[in-house]
C-alpha positions as a printed Julia matrix, in Angstrom:
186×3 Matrix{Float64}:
 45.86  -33.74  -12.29
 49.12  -35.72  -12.31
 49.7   -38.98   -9.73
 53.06  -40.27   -8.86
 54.08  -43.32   -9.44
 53.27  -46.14   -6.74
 54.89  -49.39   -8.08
 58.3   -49.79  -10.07
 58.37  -50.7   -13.41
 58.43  -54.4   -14.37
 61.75  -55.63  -15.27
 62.15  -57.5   -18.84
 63.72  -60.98  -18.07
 66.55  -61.42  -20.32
 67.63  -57.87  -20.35
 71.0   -57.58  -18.02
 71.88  -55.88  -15.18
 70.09  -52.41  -15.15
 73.09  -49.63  -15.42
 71.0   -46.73  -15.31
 70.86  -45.6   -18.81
 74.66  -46.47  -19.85
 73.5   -49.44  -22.54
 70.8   -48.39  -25.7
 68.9   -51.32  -26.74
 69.07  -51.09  -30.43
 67.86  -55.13  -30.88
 66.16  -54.29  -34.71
 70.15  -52.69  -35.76
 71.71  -56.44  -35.62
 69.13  -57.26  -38.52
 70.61  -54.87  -40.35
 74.64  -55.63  -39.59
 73.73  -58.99  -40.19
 72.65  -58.49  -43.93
 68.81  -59.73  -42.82
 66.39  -58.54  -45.75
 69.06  -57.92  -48.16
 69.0   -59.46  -51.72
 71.24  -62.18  -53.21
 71.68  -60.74  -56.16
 70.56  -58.08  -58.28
 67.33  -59.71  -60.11
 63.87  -59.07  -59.05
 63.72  -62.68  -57.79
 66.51  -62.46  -55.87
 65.02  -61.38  -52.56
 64.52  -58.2   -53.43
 62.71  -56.52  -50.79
 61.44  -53.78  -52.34
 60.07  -56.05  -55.1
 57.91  -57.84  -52.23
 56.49  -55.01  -49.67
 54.04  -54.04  -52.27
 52.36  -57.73  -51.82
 52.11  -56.88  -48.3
 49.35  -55.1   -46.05
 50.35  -51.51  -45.79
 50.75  -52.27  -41.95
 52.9   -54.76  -42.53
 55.1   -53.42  -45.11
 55.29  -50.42  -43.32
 53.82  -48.72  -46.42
 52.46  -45.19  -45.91
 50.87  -44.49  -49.46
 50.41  -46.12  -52.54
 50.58  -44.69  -55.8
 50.55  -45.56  -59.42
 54.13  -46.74  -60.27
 55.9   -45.72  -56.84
 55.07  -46.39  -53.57
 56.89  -44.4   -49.98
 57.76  -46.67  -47.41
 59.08  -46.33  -43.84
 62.98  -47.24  -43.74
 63.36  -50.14  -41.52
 66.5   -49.11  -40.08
 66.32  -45.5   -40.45
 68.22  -42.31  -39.67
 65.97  -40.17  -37.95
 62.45  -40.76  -36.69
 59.97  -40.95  -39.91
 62.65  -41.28  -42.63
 60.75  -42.55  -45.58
 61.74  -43.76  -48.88
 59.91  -43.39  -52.59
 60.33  -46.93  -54.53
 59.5   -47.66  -57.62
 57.27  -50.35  -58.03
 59.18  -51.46  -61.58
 62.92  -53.22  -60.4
 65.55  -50.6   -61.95
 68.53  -49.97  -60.18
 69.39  -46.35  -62.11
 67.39  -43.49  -62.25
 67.89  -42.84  -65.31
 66.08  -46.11  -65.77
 62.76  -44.77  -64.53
 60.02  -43.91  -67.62
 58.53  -40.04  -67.53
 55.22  -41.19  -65.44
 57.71  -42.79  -63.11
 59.84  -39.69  -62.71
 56.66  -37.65  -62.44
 55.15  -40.06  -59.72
 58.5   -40.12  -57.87
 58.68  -36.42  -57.24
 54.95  -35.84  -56.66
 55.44  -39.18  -53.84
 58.71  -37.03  -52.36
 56.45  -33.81  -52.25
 53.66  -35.23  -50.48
 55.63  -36.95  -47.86
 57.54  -33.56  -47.42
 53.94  -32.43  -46.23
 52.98  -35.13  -44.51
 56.01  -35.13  -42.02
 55.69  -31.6   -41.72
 52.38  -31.81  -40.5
 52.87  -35.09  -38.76
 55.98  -34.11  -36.93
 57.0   -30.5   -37.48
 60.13  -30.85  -39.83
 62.33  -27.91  -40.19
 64.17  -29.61  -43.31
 65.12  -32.37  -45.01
 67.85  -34.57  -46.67
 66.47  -36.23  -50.11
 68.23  -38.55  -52.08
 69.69  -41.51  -53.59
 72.97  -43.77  -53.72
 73.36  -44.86  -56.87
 75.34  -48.27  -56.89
 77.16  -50.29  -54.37
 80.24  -47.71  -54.41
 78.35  -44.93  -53.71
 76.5   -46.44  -49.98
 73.05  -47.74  -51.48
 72.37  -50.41  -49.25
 70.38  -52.44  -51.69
 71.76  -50.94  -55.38
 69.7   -52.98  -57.57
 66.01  -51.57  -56.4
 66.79  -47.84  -56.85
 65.13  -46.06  -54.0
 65.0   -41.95  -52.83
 65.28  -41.29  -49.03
 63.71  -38.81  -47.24
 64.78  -37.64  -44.18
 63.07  -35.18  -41.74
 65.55  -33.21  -39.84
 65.0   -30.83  -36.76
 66.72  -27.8   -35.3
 69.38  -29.36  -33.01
 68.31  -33.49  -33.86
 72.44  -33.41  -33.66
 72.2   -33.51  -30.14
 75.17  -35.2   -27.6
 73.5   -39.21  -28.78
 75.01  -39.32  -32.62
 77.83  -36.98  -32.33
 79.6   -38.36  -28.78
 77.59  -41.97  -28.74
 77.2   -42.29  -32.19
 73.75  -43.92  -31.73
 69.91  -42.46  -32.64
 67.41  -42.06  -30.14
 64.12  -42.96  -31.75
 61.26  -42.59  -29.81
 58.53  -44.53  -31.6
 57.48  -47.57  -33.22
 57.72  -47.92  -36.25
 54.09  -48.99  -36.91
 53.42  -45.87  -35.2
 55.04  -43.75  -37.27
 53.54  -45.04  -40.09
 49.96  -45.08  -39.29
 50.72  -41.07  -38.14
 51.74  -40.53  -41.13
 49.34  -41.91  -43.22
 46.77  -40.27  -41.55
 48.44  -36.83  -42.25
 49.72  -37.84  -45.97
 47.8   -34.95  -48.8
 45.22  -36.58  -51.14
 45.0   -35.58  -54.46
């Protein structure tokens, strides 16, 4: 049995004028076109955050599974709802850098969080990859990192293509703790 709605919505103090739906709150993107998080150089000790989300609680690093020499990770500014990335645990910026049981671990990690969005979410496909270097887009070239990116049929809607802005419809911590619930054990 549904019920209507008696009271209006509180109002968020601080937020403007309310323009029915012509302004997307985006607060966590300014973190990222501010540089927040990003290294200052291309050492391990450098800031590297990749180097310091495996000292971190899994809820707090946004870590959805753990495994020998990699470990997948929620993007914190990401593409599409659930984007994860695969990062080793071992500071190389190439992949050609990465040992066999690093490689191995890598591509197992990318397989099981294949699954695990498709049964957490449905995914009809994916993008997977990685920018290698600064020249070719990776946002933090020294800590080489694979994305993965769930797609849907039609997740090209009007938003990106005339507003040029992603719709994402959960919280992050969310996300994560969906998808570690649905990620395949061994």
């Amino acid at each position: 049995m549904l019920h209507a709605m008696t009271t209006e919505p509180e109002q968020q103090i601080g937020v403007g004028t309310q323009d029915a739906f012509q302004r997307l709150w985006t607060p966590h993107r300014m973190a990222y076109i501010q540089g927040e998080n990003k290294p200052t150089g291309p050492e391990a000790g450098d800031g590297c955050p990749f180097c310091g989300i495996p000292n971190m609680s899994d809820e707090d690093g946004l870590v959805v599974a753990r495994g020998k020499h990699v470990y997948a990770v929620l993007n914190l500014y990401p593409y599409n709802g659930g984007h994860l990335m695969v990062v080793p645990y071992r500071h190389v910026a190439d992949y050609t850098e990465l040992d066999s049981l690093e490689t191995a671990e890598l591509a197992d990690l990318t397989k099981r969080a294949m699954v695990a969005l498709r049964k957490a979410s449905g995914a009809h496909g994916f993008n997977i990859g990685m920018n290698q270097g600064a020249a070719a887009g990776a946002g933090i070239a020294a800590h080489l990192h694979q994305h993965i990116v769930p797609r849907w049929g039609g997740d090209t809607n009007f938003m990106p293509v005339v507003g040029h802005t992603k719709v994402l419809p959960q919280l992050l911590a969310d996300t994560r703790q969906m998808l570690s619930e649905a990620w395949p054990q061994d």
